[in-house]
N, C-alpha and C positions, 0 to 999 in steps of 0.2 A: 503335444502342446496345441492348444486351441485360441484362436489370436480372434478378439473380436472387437469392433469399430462401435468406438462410445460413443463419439460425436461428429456430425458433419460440418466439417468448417469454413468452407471454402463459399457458401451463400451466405456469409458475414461480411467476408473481406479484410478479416481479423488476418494478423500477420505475426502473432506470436502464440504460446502457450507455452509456459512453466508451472512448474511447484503443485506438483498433482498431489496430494492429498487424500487420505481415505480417511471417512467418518469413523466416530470410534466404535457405532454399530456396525461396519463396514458395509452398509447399505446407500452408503452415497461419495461421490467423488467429488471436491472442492480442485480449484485449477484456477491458476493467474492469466487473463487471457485482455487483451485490449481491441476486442472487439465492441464495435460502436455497442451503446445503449439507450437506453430512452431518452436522455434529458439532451438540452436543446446545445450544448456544447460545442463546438467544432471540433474543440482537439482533443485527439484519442489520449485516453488516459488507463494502465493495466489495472484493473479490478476485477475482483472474486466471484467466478463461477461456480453454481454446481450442476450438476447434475445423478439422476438417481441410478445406480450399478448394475441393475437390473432391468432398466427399462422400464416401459416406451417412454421416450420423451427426449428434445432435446435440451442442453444446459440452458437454464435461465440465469439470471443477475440474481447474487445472492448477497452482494458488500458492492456499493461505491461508494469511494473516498472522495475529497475535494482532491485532493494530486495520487498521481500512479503508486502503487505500491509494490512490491518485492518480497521473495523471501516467505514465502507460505509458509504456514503453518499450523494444523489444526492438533488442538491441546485435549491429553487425553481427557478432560473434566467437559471439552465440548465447549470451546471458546476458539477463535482465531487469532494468532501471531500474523502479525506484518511488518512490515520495514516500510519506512517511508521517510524520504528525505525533507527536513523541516529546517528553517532557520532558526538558531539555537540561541540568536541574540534579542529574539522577539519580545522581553517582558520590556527590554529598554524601547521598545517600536510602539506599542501597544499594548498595556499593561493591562486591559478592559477586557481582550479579546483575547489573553496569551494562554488559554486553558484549553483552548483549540487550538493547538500549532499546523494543524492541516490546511483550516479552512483561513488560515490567518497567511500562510505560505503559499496559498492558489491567489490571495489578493493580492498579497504583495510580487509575486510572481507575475501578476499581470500589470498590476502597476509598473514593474520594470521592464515589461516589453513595449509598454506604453509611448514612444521616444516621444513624441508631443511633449506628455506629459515631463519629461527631463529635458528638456530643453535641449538635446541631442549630447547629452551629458552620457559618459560611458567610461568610467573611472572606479578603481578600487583600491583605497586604502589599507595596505596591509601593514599589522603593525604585531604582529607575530611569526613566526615559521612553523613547520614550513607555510609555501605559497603554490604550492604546484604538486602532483600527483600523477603521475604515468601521462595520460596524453589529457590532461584538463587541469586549468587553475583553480583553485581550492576558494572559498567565499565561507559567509554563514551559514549555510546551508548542509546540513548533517545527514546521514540517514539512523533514525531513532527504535527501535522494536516497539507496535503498538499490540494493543491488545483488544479485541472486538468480541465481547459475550455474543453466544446465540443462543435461542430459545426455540424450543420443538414446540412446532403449532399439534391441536387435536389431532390433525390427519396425521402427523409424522414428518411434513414438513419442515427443514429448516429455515432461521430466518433471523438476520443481522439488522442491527440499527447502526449502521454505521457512523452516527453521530457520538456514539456513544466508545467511541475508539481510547483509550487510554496512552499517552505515552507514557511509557515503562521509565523514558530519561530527560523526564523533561527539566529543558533549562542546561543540561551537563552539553558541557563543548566537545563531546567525544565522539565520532564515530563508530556507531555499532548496528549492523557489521561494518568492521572495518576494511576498507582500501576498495583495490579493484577486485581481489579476490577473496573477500567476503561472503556471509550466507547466513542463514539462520542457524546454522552449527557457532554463531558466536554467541549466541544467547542459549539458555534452557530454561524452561517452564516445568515445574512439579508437576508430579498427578493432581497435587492436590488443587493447584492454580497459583503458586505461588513464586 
């Protein structure tokens, strides 16, 4: 058995890696990783690396999302699955904006850390069950399966518009995957993309 080292990751200062991935050519490896990236952010958020199976080179930024995502998955027609936790009561928040539940959950996400902003207000309304989940209380906030086309540039490259991410359940109050020990084994995607 021949053991070979894909990527150097310790000149990041990246502190995770999941959900490795192989292209359906199998010439390149997709991987969740929250190593910092280009844009001017501060907080680390887990977004889609690749890199090529064969070398040289290291992973580049292949997919960022507006919030972290989970739950890899590249579909055999050549598209990405992801999971990402969205507030699912968002059409009644903002009905303008709720076709993006990503970029709609990274504002209001930061709205709520805002305390100025709430006037040191830190209160939750629960008016269903449950309210609690292993060791965290339960809010709007879902994790939903998206879906992210990619498209093979002339070199062979790949390459994601992450804007262009789909929720698969948008709107449904459901968790999927569900609980703590969830994954993308709770969803399937057809050959065909379906």
């Amino acid at each position: 058995l021949h053991l070979r080292r894909l990527t150097e990751g310790k000149e990041h200062d990246w502190t995770s890696v999941s959900s490795p991935q192989f292209s359906p050519c199998g010439k390149f490896l997709a991987f969740l990783s929250d190593r910092p990236t280009s844009s001017e952010e501060s907080e680390a958020k887990t977004s889609v690396w690749i890199l090529p199976v064969d070398g040289p080179g290291e992973a580049r930024l292949l997919a960022e999302f507006p919030v972290s995502v989970s739950d890899l998955e590249w579909t055999a027609h050549g598209g990405l699955a992801v999971a990402a936790s969205v507030y699912v009561d968002q059409d009644a928040v903002d009905g303008e904006n709720a076709r993006d539940p990503m970029t709609m959950t990274a504002k209001r996400d930061k709205a709520l850390a805002d305390n100025d902003a709430l006037g040191g207000l830190d209160a939750v309304l629960y008016q269903k069950l449950p309210i609690r989940e292993w060791d965290r209380w339960l809010n709007a906030k879902m994790p939903h399966p998206f879906y992210a086309p990619l498209s093979v540039e002339p070199g062979g490259q790949y390459t994601c518009n992450a804007t262009n991410a789909e929720d698969l359940m948008h709107g449904i109050p459901i968790a999927v995957p569900s609980g703590a020990f969830g994954g993308s084994d709770d969803w399937s995607i057809s050959p065909q993309g379906h």
